[in-house]
PDB file of N, CA, C and O in Angstrom, chain B, residues numbered from 101:
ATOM      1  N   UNK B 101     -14.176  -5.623   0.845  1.00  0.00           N
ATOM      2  CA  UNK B 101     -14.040  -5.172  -0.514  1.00  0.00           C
ATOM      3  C   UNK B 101     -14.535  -3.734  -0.644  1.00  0.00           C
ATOM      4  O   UNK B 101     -13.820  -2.969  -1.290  1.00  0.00           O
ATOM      5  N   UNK B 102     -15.906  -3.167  -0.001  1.00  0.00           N
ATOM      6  CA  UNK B 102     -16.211  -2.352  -0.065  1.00  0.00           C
ATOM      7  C   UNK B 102     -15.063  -0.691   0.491  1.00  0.00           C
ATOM      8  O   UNK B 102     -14.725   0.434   0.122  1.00  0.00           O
ATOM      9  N   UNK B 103     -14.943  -1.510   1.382  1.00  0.00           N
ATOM     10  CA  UNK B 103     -13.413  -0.941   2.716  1.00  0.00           C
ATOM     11  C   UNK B 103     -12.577  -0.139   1.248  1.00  0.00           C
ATOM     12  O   UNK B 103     -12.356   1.039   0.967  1.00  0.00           O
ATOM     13  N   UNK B 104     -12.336  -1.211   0.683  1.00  0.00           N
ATOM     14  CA  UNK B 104     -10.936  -1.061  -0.311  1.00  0.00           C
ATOM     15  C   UNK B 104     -11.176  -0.221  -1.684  1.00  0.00           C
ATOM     16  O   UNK B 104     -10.349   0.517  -2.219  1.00  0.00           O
ATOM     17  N   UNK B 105     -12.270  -0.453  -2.055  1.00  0.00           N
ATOM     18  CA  UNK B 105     -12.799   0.288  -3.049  1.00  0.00           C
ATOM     19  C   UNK B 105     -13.022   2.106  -2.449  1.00  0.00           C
ATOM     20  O   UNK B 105     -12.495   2.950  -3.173  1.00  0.00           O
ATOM     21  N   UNK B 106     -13.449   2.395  -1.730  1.00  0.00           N
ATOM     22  CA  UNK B 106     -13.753   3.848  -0.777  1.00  0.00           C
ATOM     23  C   UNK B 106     -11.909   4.239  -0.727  1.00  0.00           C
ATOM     24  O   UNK B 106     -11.456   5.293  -1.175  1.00  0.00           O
ATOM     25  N   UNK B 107     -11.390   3.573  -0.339  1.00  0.00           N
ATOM     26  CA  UNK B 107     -10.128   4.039  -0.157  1.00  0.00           C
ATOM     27  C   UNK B 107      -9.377   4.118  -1.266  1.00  0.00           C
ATOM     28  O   UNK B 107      -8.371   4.827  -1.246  1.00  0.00           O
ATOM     29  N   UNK B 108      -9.731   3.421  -2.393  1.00  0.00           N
ATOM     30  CA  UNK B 108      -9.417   3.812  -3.993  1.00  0.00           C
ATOM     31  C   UNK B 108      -9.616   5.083  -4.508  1.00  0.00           C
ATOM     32  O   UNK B 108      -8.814   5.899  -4.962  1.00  0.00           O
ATOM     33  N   UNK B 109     -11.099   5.124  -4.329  1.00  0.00           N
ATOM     34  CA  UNK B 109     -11.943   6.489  -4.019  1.00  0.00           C
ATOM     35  C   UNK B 109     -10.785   7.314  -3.518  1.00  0.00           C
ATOM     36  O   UNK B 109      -9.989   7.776  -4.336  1.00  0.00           O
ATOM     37  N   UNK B 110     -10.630   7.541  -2.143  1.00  0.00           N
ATOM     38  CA  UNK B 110     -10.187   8.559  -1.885  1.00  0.00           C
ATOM     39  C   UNK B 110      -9.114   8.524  -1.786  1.00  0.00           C
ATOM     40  O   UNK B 110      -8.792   9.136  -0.767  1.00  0.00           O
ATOM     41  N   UNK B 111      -7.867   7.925  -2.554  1.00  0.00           N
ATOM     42  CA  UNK B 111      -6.652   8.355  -2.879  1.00  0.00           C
ATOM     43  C   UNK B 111      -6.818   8.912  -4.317  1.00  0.00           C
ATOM     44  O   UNK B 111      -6.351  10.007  -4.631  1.00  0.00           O
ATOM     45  N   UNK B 112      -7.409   8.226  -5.065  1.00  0.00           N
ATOM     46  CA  UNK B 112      -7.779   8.626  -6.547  1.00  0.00           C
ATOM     47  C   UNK B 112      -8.426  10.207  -6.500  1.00  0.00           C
ATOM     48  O   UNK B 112      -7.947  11.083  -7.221  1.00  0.00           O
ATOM     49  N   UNK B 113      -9.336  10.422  -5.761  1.00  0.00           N
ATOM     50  CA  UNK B 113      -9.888  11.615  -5.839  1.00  0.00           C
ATOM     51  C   UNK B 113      -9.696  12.985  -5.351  1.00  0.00           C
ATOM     52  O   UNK B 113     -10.090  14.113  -5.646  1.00  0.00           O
ATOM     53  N   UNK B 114      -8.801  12.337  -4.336  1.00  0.00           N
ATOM     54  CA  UNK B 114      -8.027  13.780  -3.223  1.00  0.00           C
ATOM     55  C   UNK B 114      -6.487  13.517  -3.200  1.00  0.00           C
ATOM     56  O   UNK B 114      -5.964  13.563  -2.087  1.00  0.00           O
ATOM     57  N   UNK B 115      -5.671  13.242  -4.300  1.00  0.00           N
ATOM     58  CA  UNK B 115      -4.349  13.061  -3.940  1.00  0.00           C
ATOM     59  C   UNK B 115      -3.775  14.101  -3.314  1.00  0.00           C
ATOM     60  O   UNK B 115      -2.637  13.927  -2.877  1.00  0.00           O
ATOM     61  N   UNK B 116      -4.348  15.244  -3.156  1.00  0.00           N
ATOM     62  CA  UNK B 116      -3.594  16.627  -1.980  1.00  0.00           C
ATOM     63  C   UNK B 116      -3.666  15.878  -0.830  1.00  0.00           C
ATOM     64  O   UNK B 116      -2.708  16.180  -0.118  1.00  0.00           O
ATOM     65  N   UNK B 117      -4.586  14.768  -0.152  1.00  0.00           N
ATOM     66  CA  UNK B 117      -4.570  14.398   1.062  1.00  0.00           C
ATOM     67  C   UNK B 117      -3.501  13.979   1.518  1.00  0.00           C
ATOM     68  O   UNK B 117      -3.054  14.413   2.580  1.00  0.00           O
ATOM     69  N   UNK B 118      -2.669  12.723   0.542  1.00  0.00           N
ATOM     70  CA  UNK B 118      -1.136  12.849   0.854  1.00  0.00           C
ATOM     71  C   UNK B 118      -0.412  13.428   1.327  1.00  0.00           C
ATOM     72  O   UNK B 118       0.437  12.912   2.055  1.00  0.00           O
ATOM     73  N   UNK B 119      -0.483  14.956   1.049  1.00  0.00           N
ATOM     74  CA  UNK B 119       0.234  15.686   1.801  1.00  0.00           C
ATOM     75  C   UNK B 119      -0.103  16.369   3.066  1.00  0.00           C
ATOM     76  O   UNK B 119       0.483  17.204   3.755  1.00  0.00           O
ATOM     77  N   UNK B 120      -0.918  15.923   3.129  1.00  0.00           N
ATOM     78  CA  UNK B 120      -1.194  16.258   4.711  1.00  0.00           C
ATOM     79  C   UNK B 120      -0.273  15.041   5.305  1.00  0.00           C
ATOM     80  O   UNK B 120       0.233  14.230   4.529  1.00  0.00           O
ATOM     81  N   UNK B 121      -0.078  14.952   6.756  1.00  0.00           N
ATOM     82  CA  UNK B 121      -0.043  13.824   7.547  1.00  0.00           C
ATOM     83  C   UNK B 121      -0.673  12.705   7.868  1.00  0.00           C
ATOM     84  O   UNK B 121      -1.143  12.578   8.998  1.00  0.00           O
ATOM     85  N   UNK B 122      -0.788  11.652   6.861  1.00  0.00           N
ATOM     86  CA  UNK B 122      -1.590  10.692   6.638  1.00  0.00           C
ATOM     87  C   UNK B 122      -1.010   9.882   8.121  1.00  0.00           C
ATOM     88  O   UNK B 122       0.136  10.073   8.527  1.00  0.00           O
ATOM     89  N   UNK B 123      -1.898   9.053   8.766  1.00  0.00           N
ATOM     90  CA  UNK B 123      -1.709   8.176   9.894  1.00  0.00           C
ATOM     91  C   UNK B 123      -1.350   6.780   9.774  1.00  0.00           C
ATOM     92  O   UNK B 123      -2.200   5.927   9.518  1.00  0.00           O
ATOM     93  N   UNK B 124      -0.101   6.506   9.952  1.00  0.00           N
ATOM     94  CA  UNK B 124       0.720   5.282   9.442  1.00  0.00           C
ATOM     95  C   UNK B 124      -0.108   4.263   9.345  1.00  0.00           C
ATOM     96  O   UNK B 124      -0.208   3.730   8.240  1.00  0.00           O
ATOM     97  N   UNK B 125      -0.883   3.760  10.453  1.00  0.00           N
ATOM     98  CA  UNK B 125      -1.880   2.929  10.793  1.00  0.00           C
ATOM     99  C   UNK B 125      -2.940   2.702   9.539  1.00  0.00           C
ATOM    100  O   UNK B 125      -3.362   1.603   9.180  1.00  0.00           O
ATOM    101  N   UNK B 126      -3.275   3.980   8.953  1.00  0.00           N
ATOM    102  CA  UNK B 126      -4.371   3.663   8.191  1.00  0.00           C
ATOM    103  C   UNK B 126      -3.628   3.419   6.806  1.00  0.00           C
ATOM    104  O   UNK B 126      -3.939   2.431   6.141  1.00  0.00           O
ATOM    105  N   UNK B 127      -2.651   4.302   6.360  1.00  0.00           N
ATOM    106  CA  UNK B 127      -1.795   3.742   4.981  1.00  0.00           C
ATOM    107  C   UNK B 127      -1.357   2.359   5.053  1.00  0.00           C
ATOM    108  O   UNK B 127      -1.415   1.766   3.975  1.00  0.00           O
ATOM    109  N   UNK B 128      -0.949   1.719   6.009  1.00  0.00           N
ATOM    110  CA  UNK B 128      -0.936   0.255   5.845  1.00  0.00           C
ATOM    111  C   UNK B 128      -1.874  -0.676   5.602  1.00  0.00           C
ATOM    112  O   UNK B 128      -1.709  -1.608   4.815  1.00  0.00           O
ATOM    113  N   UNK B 129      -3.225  -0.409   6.470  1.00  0.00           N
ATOM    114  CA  UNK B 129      -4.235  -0.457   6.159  1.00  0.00           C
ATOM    115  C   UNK B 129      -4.849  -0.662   4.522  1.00  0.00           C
ATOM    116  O   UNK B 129      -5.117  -1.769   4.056  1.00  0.00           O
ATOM    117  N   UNK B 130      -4.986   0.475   3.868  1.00  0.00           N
ATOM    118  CA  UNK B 130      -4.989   0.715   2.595  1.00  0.00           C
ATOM    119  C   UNK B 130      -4.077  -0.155   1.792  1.00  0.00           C
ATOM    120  O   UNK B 130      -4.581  -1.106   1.194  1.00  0.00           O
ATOM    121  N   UNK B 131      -3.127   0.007   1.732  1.00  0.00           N
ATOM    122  CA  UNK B 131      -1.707  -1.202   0.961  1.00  0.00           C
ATOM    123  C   UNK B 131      -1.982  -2.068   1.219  1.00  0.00           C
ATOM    124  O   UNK B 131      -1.275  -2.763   0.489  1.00  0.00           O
ATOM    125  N   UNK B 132      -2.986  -3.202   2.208  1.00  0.00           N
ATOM    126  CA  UNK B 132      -3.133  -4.183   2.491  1.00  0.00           C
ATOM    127  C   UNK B 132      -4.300  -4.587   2.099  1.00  0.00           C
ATOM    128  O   UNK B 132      -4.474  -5.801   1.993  1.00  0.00           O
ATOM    129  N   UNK B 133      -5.654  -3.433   1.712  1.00  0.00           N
ATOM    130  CA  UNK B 133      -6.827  -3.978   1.216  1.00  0.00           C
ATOM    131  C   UNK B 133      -6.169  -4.017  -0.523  1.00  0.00           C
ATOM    132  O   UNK B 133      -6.404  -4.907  -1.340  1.00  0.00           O
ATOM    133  N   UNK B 134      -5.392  -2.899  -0.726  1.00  0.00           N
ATOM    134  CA  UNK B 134      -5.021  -2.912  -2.493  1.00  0.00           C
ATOM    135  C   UNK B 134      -4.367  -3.992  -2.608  1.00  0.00           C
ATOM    136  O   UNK B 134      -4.460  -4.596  -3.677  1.00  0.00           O
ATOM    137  N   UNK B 135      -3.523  -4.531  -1.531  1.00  0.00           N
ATOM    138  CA  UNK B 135      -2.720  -5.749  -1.997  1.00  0.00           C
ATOM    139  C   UNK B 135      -3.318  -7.035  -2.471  1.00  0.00           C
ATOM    140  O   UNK B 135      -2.938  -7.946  -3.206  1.00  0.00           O
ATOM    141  N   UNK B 136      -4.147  -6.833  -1.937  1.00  0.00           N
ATOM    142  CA  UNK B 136      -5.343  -8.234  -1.800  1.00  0.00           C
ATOM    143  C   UNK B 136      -6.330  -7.995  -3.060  1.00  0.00           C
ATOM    144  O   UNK B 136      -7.162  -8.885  -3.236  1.00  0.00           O
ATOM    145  N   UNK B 137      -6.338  -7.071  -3.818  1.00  0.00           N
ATOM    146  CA  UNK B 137      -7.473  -6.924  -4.736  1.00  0.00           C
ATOM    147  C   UNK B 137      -6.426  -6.831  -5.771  1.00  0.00           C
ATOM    148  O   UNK B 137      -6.622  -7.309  -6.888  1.00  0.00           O
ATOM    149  N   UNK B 138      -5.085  -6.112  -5.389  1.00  0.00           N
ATOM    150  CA  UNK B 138      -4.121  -6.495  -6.680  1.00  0.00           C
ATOM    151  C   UNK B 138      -4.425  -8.157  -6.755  1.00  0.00           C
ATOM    152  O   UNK B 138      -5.131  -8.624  -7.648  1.00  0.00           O
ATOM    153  N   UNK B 139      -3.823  -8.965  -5.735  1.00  0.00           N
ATOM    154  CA  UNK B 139      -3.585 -10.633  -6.128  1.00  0.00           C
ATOM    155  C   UNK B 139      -4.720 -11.055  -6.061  1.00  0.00           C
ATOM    156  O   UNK B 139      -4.688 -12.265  -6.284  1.00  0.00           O
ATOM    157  N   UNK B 140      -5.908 -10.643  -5.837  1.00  0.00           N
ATOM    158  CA  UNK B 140      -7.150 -11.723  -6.167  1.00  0.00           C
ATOM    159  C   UNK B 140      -7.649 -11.869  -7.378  1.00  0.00           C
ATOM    160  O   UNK B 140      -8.204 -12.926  -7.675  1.00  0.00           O
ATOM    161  N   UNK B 141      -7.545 -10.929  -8.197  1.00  0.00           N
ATOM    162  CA  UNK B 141      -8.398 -10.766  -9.292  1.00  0.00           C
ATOM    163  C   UNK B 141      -7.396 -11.587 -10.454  1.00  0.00           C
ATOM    164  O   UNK B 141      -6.190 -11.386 -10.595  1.00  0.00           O
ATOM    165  N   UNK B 142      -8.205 -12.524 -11.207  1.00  0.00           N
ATOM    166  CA  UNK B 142      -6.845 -13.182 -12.378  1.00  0.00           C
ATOM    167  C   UNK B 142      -6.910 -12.262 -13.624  1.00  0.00           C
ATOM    168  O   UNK B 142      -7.578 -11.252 -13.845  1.00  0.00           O
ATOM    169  N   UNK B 143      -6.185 -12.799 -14.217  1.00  0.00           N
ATOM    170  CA  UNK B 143      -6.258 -12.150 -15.513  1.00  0.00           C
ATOM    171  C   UNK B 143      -6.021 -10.910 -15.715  1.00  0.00           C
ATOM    172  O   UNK B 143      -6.344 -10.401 -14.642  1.00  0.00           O
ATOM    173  N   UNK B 144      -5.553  -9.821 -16.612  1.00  0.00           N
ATOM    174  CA  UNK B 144      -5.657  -8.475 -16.923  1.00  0.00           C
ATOM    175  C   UNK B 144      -6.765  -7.650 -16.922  1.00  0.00           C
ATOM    176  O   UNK B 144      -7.039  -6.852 -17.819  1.00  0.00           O
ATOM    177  N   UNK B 145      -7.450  -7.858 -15.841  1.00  0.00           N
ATOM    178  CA  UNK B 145      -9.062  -7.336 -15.386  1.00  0.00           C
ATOM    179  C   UNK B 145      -8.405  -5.850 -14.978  1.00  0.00           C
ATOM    180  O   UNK B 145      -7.323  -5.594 -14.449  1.00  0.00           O
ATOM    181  N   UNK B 146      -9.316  -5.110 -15.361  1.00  0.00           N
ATOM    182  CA  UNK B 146      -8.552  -3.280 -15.427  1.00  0.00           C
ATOM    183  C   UNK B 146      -8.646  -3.026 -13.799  1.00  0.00           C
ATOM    184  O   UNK B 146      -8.034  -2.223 -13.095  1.00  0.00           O
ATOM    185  N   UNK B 147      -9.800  -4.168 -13.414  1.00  0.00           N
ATOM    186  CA  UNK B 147      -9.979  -3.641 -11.802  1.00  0.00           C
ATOM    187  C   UNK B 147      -8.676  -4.362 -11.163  1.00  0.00           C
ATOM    188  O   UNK B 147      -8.241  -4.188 -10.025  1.00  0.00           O
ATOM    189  N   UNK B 148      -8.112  -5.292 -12.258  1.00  0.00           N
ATOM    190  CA  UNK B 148      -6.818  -5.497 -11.389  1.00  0.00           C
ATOM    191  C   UNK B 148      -5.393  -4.416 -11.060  1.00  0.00           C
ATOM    192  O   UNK B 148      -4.598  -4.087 -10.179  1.00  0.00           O
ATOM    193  N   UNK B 149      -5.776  -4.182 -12.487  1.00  0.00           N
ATOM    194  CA  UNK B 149      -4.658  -2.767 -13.079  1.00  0.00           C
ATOM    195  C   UNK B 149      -4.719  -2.209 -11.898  1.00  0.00           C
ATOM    196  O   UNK B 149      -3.906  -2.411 -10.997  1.00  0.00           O
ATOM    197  N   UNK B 150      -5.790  -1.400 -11.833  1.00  0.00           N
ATOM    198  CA  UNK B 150      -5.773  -0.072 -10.834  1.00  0.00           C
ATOM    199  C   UNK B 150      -5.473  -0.351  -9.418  1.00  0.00           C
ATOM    200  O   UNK B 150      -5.117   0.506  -8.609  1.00  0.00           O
ATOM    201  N   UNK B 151      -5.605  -1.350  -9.219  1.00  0.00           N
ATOM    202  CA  UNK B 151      -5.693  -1.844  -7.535  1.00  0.00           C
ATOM    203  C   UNK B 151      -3.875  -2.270  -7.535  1.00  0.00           C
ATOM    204  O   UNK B 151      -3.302  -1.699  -6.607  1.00  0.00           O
ATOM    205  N   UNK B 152      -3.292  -2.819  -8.078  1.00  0.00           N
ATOM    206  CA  UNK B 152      -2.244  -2.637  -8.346  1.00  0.00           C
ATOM    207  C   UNK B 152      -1.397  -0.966  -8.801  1.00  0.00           C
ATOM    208  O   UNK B 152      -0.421  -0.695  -8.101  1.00  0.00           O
ATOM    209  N   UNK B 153      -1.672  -0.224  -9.603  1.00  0.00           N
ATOM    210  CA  UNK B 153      -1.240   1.270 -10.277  1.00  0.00           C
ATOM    211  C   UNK B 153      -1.035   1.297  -8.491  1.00  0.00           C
ATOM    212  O   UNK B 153      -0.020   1.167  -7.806  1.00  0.00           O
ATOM    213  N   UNK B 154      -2.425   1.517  -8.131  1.00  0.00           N
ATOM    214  CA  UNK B 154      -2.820   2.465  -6.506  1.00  0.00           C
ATOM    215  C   UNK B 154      -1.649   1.613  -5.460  1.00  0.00           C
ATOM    216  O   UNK B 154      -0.732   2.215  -4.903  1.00  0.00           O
ATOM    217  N   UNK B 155      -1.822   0.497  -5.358  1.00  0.00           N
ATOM    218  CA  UNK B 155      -0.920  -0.252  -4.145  1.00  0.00           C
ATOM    219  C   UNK B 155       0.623   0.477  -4.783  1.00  0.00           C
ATOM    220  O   UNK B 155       1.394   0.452  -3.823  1.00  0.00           O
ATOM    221  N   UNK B 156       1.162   0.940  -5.691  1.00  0.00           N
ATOM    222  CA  UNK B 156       2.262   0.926  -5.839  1.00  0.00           C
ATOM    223  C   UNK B 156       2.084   2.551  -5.211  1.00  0.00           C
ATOM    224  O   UNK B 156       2.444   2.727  -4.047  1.00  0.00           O
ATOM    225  N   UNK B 157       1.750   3.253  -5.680  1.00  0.00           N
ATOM    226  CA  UNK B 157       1.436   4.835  -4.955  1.00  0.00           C
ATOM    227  C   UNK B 157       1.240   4.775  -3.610  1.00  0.00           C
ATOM    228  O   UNK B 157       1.324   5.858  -3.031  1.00  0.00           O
ATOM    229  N   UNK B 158       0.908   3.436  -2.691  1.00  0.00           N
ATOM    230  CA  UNK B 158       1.033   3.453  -1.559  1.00  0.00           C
ATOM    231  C   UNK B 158       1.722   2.956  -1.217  1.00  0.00           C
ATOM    232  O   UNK B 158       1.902   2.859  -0.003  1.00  0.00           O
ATOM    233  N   UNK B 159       2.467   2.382  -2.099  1.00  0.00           N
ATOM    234  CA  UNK B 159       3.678   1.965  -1.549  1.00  0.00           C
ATOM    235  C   UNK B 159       4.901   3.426  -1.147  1.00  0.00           C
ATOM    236  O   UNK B 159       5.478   3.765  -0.114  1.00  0.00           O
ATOM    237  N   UNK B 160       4.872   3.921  -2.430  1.00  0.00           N
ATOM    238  CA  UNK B 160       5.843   4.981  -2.270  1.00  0.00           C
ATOM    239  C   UNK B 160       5.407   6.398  -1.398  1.00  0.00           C
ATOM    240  O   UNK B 160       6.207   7.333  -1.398  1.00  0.00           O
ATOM    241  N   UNK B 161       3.953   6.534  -0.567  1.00  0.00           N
ATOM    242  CA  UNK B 161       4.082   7.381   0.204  1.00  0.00           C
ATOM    243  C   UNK B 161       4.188   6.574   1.386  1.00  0.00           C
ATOM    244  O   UNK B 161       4.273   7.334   2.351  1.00  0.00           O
ATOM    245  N   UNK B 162       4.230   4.976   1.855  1.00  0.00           N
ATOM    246  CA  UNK B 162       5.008   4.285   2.966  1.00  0.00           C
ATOM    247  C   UNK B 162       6.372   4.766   3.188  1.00  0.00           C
ATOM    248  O   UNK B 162       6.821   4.993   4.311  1.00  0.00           O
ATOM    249  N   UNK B 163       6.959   4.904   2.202  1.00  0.00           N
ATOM    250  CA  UNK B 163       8.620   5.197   1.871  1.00  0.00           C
ATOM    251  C   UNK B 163       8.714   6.603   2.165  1.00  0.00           C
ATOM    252  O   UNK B 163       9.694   6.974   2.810  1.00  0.00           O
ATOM    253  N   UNK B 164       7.665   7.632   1.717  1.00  0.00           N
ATOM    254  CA  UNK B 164       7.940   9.055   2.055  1.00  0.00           C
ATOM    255  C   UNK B 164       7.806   8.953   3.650  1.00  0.00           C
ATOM    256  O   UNK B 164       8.514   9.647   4.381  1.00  0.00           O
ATOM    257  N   UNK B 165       6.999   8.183   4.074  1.00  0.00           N
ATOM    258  CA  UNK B 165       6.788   8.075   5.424  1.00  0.00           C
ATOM    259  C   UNK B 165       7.893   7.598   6.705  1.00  0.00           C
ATOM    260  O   UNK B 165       7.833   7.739   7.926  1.00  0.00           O
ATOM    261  N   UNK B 166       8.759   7.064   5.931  1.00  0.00           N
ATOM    262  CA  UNK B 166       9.932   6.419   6.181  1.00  0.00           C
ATOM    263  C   UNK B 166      10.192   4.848   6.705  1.00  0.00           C
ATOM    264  O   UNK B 166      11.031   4.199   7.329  1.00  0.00           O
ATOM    265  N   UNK B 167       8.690   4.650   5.916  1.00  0.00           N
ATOM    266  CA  UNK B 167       8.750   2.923   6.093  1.00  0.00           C
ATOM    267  C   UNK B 167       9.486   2.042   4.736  1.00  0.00           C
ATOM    268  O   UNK B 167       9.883   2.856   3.902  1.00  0.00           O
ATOM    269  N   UNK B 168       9.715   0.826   4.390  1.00  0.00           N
ATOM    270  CA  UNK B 168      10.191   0.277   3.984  1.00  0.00           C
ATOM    271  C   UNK B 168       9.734  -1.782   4.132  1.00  0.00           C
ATOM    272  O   UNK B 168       9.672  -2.620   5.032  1.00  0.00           O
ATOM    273  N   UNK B 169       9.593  -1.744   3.114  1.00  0.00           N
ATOM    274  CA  UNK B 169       9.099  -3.475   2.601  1.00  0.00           C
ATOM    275  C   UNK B 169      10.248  -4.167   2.147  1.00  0.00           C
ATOM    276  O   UNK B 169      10.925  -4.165   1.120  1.00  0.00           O
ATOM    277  N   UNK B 170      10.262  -5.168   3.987  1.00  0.00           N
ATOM    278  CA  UNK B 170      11.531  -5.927   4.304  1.00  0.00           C
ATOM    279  C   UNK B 170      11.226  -7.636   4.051  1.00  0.00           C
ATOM    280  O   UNK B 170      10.423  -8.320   3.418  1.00  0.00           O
ATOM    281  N   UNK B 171      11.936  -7.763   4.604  1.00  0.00           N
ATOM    282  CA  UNK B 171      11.768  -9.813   4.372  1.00  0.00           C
ATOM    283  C   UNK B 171      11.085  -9.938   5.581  1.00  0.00           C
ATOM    284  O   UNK B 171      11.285  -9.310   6.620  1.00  0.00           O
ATOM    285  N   UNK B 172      10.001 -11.078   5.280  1.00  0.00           N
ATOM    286  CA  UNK B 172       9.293 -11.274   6.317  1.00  0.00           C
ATOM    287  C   UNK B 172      10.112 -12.348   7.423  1.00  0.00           C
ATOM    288  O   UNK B 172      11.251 -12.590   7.025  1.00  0.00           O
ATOM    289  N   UNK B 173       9.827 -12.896   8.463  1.00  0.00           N
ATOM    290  CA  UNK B 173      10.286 -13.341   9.477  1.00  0.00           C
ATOM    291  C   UNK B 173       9.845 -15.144   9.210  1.00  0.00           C
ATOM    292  O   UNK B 173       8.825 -15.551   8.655  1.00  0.00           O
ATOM    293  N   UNK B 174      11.134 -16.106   9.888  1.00  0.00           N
ATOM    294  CA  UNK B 174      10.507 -17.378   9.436  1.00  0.00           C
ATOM    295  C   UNK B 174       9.205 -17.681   9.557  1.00  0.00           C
ATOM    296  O   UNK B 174       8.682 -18.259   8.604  1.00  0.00           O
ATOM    297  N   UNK B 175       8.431 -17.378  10.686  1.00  0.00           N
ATOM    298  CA  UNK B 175       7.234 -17.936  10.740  1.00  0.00           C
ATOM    299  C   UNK B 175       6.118 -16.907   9.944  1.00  0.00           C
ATOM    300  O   UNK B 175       4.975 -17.158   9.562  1.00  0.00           O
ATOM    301  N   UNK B 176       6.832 -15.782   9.863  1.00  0.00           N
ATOM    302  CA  UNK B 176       5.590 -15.385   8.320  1.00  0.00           C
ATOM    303  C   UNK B 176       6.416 -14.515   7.281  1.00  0.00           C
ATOM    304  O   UNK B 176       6.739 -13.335   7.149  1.00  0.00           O
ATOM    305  N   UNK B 177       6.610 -15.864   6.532  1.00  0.00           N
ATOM    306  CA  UNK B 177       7.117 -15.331   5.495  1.00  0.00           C
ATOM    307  C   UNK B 177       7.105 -14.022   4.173  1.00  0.00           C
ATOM    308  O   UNK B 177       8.058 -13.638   3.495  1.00  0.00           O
ATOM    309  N   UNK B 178       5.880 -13.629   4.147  1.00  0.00           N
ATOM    310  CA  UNK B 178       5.860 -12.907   3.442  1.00  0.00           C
ATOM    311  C   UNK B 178       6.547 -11.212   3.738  1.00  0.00           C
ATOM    312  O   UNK B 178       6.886 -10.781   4.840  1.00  0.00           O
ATOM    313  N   UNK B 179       6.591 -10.751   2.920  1.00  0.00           N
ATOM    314  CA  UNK B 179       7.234  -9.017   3.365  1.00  0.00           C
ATOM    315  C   UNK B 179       6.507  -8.105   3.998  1.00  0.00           C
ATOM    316  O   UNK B 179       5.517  -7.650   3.425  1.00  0.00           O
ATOM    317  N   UNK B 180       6.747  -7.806   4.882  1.00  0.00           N
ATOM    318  CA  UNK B 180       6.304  -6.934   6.193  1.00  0.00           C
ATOM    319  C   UNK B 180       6.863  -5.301   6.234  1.00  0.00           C
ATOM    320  O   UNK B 180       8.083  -5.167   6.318  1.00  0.00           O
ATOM    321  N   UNK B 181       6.124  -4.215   6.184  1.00  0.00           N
ATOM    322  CA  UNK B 181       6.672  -2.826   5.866  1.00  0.00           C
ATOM    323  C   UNK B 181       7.097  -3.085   7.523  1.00  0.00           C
ATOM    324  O   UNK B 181       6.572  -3.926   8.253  1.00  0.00           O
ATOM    325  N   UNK B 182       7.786  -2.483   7.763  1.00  0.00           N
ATOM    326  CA  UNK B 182       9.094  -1.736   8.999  1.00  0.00           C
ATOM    327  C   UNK B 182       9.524  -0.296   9.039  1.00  0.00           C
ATOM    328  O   UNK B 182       9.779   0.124   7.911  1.00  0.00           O
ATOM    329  N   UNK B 183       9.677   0.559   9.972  1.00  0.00           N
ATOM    330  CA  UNK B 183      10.345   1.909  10.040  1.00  0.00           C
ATOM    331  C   UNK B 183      11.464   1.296   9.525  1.00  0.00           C
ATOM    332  O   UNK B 183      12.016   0.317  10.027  1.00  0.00           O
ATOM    333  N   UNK B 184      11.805   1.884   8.502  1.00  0.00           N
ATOM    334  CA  UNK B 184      13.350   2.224   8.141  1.00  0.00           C
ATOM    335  C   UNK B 184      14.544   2.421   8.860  1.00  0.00           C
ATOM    336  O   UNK B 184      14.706   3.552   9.319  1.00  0.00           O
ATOM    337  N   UNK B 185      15.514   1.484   9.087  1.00  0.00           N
ATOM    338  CA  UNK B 185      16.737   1.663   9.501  1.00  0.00           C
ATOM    339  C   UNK B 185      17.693   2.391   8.548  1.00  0.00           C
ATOM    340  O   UNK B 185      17.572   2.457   7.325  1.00  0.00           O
ATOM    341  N   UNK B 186      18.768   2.985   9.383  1.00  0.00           N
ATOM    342  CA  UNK B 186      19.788   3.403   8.743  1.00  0.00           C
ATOM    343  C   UNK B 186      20.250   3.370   7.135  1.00  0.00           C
ATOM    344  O   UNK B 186      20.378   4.232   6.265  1.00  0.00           O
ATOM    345  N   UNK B 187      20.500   1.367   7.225  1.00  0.00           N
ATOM    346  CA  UNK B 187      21.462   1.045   6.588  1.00  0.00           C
ATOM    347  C   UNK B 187      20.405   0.820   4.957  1.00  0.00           C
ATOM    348  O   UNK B 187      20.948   0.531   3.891  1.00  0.00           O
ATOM    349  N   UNK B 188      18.793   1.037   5.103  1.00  0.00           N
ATOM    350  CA  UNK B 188      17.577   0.366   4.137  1.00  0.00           C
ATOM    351  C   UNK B 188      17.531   1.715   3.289  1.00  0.00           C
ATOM    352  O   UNK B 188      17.611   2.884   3.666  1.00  0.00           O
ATOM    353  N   UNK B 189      17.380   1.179   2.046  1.00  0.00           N
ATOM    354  CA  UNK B 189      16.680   2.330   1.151  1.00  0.00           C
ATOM    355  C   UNK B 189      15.608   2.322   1.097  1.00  0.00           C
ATOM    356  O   UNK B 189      14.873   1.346   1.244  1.00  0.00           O
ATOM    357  N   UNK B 190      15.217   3.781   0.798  1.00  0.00           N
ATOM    358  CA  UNK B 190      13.512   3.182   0.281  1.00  0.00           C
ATOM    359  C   UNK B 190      13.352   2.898  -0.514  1.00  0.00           C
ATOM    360  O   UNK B 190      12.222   2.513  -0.815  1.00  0.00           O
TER     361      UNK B 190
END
């Protein structure tokens, strides 16, 4: 939790960092602690808001990155980011 909150921190506080060359490894990273603090929290808790607002902003520099959130595979179902093929939008 702590992990995820620091990295709130520092997308919230340095959005120029974006434009540097962020390291694929760690933006997934990040989308995956926000994802989890988006769906844990019930209710319209503001700490849900933001953890959600933020996962969606990491979502769309995945996409600048040229990844893309595909269908997950039978044995794990859920959606899995992938390099972008051809035929995928972001």
């Amino acid at each position: 939790m702590l992990r995820a909150l620091l990295a709130i921190l520092i997308v919230s506080a340095f959005p120029y960092a974006a434009r540097a060359q962020p390291r694929t490894l760690d933006v997934l990273s990040i989308y995956r602690d926000v994802n989890e603090m988006c769906r844990s929290w019930t209710d319209n808790d503001l700490h849900r808001v933001a953890a959600c607002n933020l996962r969606e902003k990491v979502a769309r520099l995945l996409n600048s990155m040229g990844y893309c959130l595909g269908e997950g595979s039978p044995d794990m179902p859920e959606k899995q980011w992938h390099k972008c093929k051809g035929h995928e939008l972001f």
